[in-house]
C-alpha positions in Angstrom: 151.0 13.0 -24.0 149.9 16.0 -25.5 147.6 15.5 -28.5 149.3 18.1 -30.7 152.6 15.6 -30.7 150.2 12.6 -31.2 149.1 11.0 -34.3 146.2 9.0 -32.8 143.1 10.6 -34.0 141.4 12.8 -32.1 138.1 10.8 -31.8 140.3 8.0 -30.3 142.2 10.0 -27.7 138.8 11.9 -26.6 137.8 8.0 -25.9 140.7 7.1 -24.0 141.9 8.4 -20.3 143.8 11.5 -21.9 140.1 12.6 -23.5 139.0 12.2 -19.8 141.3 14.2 -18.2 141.1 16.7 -20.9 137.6 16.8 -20.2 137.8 16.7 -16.8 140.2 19.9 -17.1 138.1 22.0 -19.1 135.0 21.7 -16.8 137.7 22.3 -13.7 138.6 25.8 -15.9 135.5 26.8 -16.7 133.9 26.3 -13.0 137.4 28.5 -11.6 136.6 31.3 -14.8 132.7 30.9 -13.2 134.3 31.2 -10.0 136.1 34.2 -10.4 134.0 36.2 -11.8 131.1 35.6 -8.7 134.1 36.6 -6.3 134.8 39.8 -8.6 131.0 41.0 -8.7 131.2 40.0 -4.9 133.8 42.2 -3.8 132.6 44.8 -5.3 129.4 44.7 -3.8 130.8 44.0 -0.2 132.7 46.9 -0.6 130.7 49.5 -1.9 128.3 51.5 0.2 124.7 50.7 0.8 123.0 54.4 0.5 119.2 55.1 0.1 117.9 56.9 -2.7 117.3 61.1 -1.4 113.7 62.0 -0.4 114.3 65.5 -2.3 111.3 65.3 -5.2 112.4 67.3 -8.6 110.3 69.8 -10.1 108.9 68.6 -13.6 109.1 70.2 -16.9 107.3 68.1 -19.5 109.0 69.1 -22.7 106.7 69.0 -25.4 107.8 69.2 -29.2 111.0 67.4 -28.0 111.3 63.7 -28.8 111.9 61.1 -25.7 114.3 59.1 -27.8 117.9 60.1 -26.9 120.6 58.9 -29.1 123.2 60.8 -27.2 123.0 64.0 -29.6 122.7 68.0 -28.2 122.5 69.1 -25.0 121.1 72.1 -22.7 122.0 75.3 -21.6 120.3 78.2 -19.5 120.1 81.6 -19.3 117.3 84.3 -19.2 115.8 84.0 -22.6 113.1 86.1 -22.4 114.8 89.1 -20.1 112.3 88.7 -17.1 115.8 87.9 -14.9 114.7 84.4 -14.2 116.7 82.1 -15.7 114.9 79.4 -18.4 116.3 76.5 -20.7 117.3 75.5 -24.0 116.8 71.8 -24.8 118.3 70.6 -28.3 118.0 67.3 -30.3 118.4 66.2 -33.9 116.3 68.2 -35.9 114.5 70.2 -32.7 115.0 73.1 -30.1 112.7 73.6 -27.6 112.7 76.7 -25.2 111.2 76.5 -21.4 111.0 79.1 -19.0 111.6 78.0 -15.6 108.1 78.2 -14.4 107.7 75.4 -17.3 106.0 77.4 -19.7 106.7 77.0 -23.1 108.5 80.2 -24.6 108.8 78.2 -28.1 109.6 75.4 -30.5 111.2 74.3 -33.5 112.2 71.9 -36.2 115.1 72.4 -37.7 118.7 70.6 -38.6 120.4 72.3 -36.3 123.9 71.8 -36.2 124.6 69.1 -33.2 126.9 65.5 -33.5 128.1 62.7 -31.4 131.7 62.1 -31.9 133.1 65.1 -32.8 136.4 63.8 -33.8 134.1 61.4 -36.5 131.2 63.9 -37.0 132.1 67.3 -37.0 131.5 70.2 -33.6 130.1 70.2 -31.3 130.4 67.0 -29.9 128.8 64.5 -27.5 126.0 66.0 -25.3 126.7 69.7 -27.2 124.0 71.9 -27.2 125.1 73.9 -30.5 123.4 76.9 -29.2 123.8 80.6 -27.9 122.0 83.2 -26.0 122.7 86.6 -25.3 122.1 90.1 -26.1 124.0 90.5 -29.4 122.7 93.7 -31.0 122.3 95.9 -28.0 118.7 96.1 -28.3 118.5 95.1 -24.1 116.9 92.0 -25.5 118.2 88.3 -25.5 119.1 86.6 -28.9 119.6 82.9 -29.6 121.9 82.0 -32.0 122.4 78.8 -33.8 123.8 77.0 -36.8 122.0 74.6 -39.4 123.9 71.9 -41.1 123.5 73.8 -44.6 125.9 76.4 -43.4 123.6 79.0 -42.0 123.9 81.4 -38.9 120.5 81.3 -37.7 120.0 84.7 -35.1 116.5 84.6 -33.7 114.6 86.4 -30.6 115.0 85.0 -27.2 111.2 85.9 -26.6 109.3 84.8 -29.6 111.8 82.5 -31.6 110.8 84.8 -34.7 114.0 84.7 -36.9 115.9 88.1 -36.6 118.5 87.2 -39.7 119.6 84.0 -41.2 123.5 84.3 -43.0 124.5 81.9 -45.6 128.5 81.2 -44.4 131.5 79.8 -45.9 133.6 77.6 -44.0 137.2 77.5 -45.4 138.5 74.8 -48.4 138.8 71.3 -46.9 135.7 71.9 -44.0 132.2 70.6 -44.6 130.4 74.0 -42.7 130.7 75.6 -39.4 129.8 73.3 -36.9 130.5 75.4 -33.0 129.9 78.8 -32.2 130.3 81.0 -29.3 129.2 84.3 -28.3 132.0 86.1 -27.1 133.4 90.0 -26.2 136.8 90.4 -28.3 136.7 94.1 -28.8 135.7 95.2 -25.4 132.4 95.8 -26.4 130.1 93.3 -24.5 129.1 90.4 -25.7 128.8 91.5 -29.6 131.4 88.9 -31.6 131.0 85.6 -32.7 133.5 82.9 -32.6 133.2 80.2 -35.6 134.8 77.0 -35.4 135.2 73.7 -37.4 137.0 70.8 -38.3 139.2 69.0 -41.0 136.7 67.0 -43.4 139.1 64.3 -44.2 140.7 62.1 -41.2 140.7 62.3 -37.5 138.6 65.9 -37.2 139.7 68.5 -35.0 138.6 72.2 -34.5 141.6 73.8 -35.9 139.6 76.4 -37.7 138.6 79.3 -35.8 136.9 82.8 -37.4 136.1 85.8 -35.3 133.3 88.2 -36.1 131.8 91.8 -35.3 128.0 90.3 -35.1 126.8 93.6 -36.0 128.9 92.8 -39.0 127.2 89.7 -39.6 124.1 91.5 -39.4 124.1 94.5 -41.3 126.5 93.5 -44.2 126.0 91.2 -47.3 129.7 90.1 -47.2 131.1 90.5 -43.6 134.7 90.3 -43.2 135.8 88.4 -40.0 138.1 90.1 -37.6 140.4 87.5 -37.8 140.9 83.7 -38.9 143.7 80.9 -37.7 143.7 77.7 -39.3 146.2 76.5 -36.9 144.3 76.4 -33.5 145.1 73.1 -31.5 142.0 72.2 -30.4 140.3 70.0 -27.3 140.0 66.9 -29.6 136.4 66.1 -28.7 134.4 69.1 -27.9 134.2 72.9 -29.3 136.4 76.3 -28.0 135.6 77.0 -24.6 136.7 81.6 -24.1 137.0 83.4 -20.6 138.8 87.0 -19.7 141.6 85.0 -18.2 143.8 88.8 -17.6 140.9 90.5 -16.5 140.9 93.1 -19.4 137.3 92.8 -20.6 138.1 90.9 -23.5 138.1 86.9 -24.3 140.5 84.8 -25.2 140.4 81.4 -26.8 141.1 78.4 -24.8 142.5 75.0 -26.0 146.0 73.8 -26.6 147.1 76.8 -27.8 145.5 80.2 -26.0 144.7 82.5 -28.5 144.2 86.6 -27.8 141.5 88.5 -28.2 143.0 89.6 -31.8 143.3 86.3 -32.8 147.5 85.9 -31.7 149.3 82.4 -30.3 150.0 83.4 -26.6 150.9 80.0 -25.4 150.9 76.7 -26.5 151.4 73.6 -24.4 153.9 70.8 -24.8 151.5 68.2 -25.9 152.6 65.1 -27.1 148.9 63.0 -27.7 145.8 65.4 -27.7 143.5 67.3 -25.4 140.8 65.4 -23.7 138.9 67.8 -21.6 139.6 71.7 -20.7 138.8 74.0 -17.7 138.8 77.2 -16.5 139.1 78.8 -12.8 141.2 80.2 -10.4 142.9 77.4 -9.6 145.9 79.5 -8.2 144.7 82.7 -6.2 148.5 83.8 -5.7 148.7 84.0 -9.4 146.6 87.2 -10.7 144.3 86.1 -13.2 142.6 82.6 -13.8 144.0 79.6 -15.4 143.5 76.9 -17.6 143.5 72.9 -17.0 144.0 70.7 -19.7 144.0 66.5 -19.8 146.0 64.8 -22.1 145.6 61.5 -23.9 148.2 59.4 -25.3 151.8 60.9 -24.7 152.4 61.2 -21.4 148.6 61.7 -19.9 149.5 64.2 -18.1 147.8 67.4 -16.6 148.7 71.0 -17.8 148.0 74.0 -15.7 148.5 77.1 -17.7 148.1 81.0 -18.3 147.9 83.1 -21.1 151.4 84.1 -20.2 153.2 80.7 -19.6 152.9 76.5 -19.0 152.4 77.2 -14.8 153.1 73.2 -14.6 152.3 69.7 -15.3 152.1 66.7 -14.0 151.0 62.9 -14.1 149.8 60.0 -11.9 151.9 57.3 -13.2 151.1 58.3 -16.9 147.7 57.2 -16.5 144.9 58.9 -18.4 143.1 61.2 -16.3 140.4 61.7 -19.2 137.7 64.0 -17.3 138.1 66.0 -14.3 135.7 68.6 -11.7 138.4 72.0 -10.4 137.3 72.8 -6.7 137.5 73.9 -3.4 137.3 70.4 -1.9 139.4 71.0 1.1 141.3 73.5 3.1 144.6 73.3 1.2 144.9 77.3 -0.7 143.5 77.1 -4.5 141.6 74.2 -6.2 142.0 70.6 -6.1 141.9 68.9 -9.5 140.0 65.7 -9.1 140.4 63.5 -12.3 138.5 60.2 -12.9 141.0 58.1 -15.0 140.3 56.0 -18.1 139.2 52.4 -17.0 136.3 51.1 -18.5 135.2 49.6 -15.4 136.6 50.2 -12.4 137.6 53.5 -11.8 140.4 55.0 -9.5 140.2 59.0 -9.5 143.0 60.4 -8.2 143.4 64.0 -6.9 146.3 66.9 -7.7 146.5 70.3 -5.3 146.6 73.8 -6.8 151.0 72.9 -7.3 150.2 69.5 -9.2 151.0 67.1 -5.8 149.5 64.3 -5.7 146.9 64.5 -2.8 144.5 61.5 -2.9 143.8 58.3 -4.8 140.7 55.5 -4.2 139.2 53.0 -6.0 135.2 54.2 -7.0 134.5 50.4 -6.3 135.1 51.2 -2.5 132.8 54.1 -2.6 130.2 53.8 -4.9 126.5 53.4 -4.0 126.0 49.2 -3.8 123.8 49.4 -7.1 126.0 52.1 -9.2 126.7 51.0 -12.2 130.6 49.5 -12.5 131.2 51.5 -15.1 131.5 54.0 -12.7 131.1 58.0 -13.5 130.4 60.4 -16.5 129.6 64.1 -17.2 131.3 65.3 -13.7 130.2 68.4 -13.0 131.6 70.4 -9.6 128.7 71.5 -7.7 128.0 74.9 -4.8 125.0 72.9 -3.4 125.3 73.8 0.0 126.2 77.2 0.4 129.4 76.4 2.4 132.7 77.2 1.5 133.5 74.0 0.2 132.4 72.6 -3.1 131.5 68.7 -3.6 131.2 66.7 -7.3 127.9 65.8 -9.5 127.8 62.9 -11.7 125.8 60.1 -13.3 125.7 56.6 -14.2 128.2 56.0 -17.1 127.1 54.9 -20.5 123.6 54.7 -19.5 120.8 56.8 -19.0 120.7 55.9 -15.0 121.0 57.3 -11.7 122.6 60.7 -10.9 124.4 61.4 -7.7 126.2 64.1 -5.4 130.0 63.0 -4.0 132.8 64.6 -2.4 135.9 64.3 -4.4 138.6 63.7 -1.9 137.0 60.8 -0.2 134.8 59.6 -3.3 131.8 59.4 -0.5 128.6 60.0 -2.1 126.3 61.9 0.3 123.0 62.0 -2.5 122.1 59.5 -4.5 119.1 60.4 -7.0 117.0 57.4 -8.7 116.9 58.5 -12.1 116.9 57.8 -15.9 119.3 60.6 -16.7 120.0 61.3 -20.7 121.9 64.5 -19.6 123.1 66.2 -16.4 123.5 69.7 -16.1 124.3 71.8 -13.1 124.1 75.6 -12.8 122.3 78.1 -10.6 118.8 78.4 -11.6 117.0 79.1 -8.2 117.9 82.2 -7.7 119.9 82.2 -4.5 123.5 81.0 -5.9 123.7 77.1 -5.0 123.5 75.3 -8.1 121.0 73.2 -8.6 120.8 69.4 -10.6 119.2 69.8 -14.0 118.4 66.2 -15.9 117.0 65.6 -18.8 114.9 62.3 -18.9 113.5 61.4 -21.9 110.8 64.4 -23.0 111.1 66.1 -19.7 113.3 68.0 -17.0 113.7 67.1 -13.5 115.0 69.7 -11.4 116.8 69.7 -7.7 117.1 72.0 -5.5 118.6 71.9 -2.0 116.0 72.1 0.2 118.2 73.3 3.5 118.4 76.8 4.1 121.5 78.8 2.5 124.0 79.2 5.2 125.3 81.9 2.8 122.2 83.9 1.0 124.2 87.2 0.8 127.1 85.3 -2.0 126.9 87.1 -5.4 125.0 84.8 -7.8 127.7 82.8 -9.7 126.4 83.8 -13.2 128.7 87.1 -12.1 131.6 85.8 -13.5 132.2 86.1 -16.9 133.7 82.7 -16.5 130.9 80.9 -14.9 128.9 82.1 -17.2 131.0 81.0 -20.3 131.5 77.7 -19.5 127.9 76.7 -19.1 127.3 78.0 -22.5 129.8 75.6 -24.3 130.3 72.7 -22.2 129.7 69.0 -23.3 130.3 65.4 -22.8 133.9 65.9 -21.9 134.0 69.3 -20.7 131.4 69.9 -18.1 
């Protein structure tokens, strides 16, 4: 008799043979939930892969000036800061940026508010693991510039070398913005690398980067009220990280990349069917029989699909039973012609990547459970960066440890098989060529200090141009984040 139709008290039915079989049924549920969840972890050890931790030792830059705290705030690019053509790094946290050449010597250091967030879509650009920094030669002078913003609405432009501050300019954002919050250096007019792309988001709400304002930085520099090239307050932005800009035509100028494309003049050229909001965006040449590159966005929400596109038209999408694809790594991961799209998929723990080919076919699907080193985290994988660490033709994936600072690791994405596994207590990962001999090499940063690996086989290719020779190579390591690698 059930006790909820009963009107014997409750003290008096726990005390008969009911209340012992209810007893008796709770401990049976509790020792089968107890049950299930030993068999759950124990699957997924039996069936992930025992691998050693990699013998290759990291070259150590300690960081000083820089906090060891991480709270998941700013990022890291490189480039060749002080114009010796060796390339060194920029390191930003809350209130600091620290500058290292590779060697490990400290070019400079400072305190400042610099403009850097978590959750973009709470917080303003540029986003989780944003660096909210530029280098490059922006005056001509044959010397590198680092440019910044502060969260009091200032352009900072200082020099590469020294750090000494070349200008600061006081900026307006438009009516219903806090400040600018992402900038990119960027070549609009043709004219090298001598414009400045501004960008923010909506104060009020669920913040996105709709507002964009281009820039003559020579402008900026020599003119008490510089005018901006062009504005658009209607730019469909990559929901949690900044613009990303590439010559996707070729001409020697950029365009803007995100839901919509933008010119080089600051016109719509194409805008994608979306029905939730960008995730993650990527540029490559995904589709050699198509001149030009293109451009891979993930949806969340609507259909979660995947859009392949070109500043002249939607080239297709696609979905894997309308599940999230969330992040992805663009390769050559196996002999098919163009790039494989690898995306990891949404589950919190768990994951099941599954793989598109250059059209948008399916191609491959596995369970990360099934592949995973025996003591990766379940969480599975984060910041997923495609790697050239061999010097073969084909390309294999970088990742680490998700929502922890933990182990990094090297994996081909077709199979999932991870061929490196790195012990490590990763706050960023970072991946670009750094050595000199075009492989890219693993960049972490772990707590105050760098760690830094290099492949240690010979090249198999030493005559490839150096990857930083495309314009966009080059561009995307300047403005990737969290979940844009």
């Amino acid at each position: 008799m059930s006790y909820l139709r009963s009107k014997i008290p409750l003290g008096k039915y726990l005390n008969s043979k009911n209340g012992t079989f209810l007893f008796f049924l709770i401990g049976v549920i509790g020792v089968s939930v107890a049950i299930i969840k030993y068999l759950s972890v124990t699957l997924y050890y039996s069936s992930s892969v025992n691998l050693s931790y990699s013998s290759i030792k990291p070259k150590i830059i300690k960081l000083e000036d820089l906090p060891a705290e991480d709270e998941r705030i700013g990022g890291i690019i490189t480039a060749d800061i002080n114009d010796d053509g060796k390339k060194d790094f920029i390191i930003t946290k809350p209130g600091h940026i620290v500058v290292y050449q590779g060697s490990g010597q400290k070019l400079w250091a400072k305190q400042i508010n610099i403009q850097v967030t978590i959750k973009s879509e709470k917080n303003g650009l540029p986003g989780h693991f944003g660096a909210g920094v530029q280098a490059g030669d922006v005056d001509g002078d044959s010397k590198t510039e680092v440019l910044f913003l502060t969260k009091d609405n200032t352009l900072h432009i200082v020099e590469g070398e020294s750090g000494k501050t070349k200008k600061t300019i006081p900026l307006k954002s438009p009516a219903g913005t806090e400040r600018w919050e992402h900038l990119v250096i960027t070549n609009f007019r043709g004219q090298g690398d001598r414009d400045l792309l501004l960008q923010t988001t909506n104060s009020e709400g669920y913040r996105t980067g709709v507002f964009l304002a281009a820039y003559a930085i020579d402008e900026l520099l020599k003119k008490e009220d510089p005018q901006p090239l062009w504005t658009r307050d209607d730019f469909v932005a990559n929901a949690h990280n900044g613009a990303r800009v590439a010559d996707l035509n070729g001409d020697g100028k950029d365009e803007v990349l995100g839901a919509t494309l933008i010119s080089p003049d600051g016109e719509i050229l194409v805008q994608i069917p979306l029905k939730g909001h960008v995730d993650s965006i990527f540029v490559a040449d995904v589709r050699p029989d198509i001149p030009g590159l293109e451009v891979l966005a993930l949806e969340e929400g609507g259909g979660n699909r995947v859009f392949l596109f070109n500043r002249d038209r939607l080239i297709w999408e696609t979905h894997y039973k309308n599940q999230e694809p969330q992040n992805a790594a663009l390769g050559n991961f196996d002999n098919r012609p163009g790039l494989e799209i690898w995306c990891r998929s949404r589950y919190h723990e768990h994951q099941k990547p599954f793989i598109f080919d250059a059209q948008g076919q399916l191609i491959a699907k596995y369970k990360m459970d099934n592949v995973a080193p025996r003591d990766w985290t379940v969480r599975g994988v984060e910041v997923i960066f495609t790697i050239d660490w061999t010097g073969r033709e084909k390309q294999l994936a970088a990742a680490k440890e998700r929502h922890e600072s933990g182990d990094i690791g090297i994996f081909n994405p077709l199979s999932g098989k991870f061929l490196y596994k790195f012990k490590e207590k990763a706050d960023r990962l970072y991946v670009a060529d750094v050595s000199g001999d075009w492989r890219e090499e693993l960049i972490v940063v772990n707590g105050n200090k760098l760690h830094i690996y290099s492949n240690p086989e010979p090249n198999p290719n030493p005559n490839r141009p150096r990857l930083w020779s495309q314009n966009h190579y080059h561009r995307s390591k300047m403005t990737w984040n969290y979940y844009s690698p």
